[in-house]
VOMIRO-570044 format. One record per residue (C-alpha): residue in three letters; x, y negated, z. Coordinates in steps of 0.2 Angstrom, whole numbers, plus 5000, padded with zeros to 4 digits. Each point is the difference from the previous one (the first is absolute). Example, Ala and Ser with C-alpha at 12.3 -4.5 7.8 and 13.67 -1.06 7.14 Angstrom:
! VOMIRO-570044
ALA506250225039
SER500649834997
//
This chain:
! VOMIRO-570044
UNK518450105085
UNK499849825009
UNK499649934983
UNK498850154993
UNK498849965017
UNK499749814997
UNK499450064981
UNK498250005009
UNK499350054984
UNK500250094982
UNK498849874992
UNK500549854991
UNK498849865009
UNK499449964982
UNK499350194998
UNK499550015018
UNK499149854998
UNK498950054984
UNK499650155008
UNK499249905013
UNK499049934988
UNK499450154992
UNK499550045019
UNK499049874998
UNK499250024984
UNK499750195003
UNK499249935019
UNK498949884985
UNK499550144990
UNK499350105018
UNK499049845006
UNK499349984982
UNK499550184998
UNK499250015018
UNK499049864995
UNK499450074986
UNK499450165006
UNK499249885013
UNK499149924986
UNK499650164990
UNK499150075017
UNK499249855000
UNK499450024984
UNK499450185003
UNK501450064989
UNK500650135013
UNK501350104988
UNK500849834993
UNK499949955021
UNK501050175004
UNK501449994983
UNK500449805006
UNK500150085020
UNK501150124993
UNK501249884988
UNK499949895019
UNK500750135008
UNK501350044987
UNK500749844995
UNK500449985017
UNK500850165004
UNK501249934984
UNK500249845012
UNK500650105012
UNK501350114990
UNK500849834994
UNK499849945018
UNK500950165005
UNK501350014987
UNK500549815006
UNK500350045018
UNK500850184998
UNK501449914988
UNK500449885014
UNK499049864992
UNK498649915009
UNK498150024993
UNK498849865003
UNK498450045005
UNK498849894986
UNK498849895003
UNK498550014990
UNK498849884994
UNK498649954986
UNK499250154999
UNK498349994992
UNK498550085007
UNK498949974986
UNK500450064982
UNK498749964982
UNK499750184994
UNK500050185003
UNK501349994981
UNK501049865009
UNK500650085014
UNK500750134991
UNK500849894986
UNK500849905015
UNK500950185008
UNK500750014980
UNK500549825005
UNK500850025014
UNK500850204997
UNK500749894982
UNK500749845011
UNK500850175013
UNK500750094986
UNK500849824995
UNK500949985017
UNK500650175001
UNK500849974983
UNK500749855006
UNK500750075015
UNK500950124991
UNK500649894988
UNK500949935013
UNK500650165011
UNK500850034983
UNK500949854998
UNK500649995017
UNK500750204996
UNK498850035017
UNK499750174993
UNK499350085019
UNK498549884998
UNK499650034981
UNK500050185003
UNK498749975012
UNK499049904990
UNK499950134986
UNK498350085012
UNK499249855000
UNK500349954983
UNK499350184994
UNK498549965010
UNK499549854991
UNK499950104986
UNK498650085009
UNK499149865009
UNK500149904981
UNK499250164992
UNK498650035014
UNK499249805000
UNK500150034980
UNK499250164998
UNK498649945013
UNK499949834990
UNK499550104986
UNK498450075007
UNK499349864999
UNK500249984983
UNK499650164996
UNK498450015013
UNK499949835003
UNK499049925018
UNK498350004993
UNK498450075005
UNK501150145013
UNK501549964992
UNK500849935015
UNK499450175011
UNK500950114984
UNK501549925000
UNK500150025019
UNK499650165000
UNK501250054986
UNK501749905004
UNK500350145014
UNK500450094987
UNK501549874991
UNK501650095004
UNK501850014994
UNK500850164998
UNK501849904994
UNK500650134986
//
């Protein structure tokens, strides 16, 4: 019993410490999308300013389940430090295509961290990526689907006002 309370934690340091880096990127991915919707307000593109608010809010709510699932296996999360964040972005079309970017470059990271869990037979931490890998599948289709109306609307004349007004309706039903 001596021996079973020095194991401090169920984690392998290597695993504990990519998960820590996916804290990090997740607590990227909120800054980024915050100052997105800042720039879409400023731009006047109020539903665009509301969906970035909203990914904000929900890439750091994932942060935190990592964060969470670190500490309540006996490992220790980090709280990240974030930096280069850009406040300015070129187009209306460009901040979208950088979400798809940035859901792509998430997707690759949660792949990678499973790779690993696998490799190391750490089965408790791949089962628990299975939720986040599943919602990448989302985040990937949503940026896509909203790319697409500009192509098919295009930013125009009013363009820029349609495709605001129509990306609330982009949702993913999974089946």
């Amino acid at each position: 019993m001596k021996d079973l309370l020095k194991l401090k934690t169920s984690l392998s340091e290597d695993i504990e410490n990519i998960l820590n880096a996916q804290v990090k990127v997740e607590a990227h991915s909120s800054a980024l999308y915050l100052a997105m919707s800042s720039w879409c307000d400023d731009q006047g593109l109020d539903n665009s300013a509301t969906f970035f608010a909203t990914q904000a809010d929900e890439e750091r709510i994932h942060m935190l389940k990592i964060f969470n699932f670190i500490n309540n296996r006996g490992g220790r999360a980090v709280s990240p430090e974030i930096t280069n964040i850009p406040v300015d972005f070129e187009s209306f079309r460009g901040v979208f295509e950088q979400a798809l970017e940035q859901e792509m470059f998430v997707t690759e990271q949660f792949n990678n961290i499973a790779d690993k869990c696998m490799k190391a037979k750490d089965f408790v931490t791949f089962n628990f990526l299975q939720w986040f890998l599943e919602e990448q599948v989302e985040e990937e289709y949503v940026a896509r689907r909203i790319l697409e109306l500009f192509d098919v609307i295009g930013e125009e004349g009013t363009g820029r006002w349609e495709i605001d007004k129509h990306l609330v309706k982009v949702t993913f039903d999974g089946e």
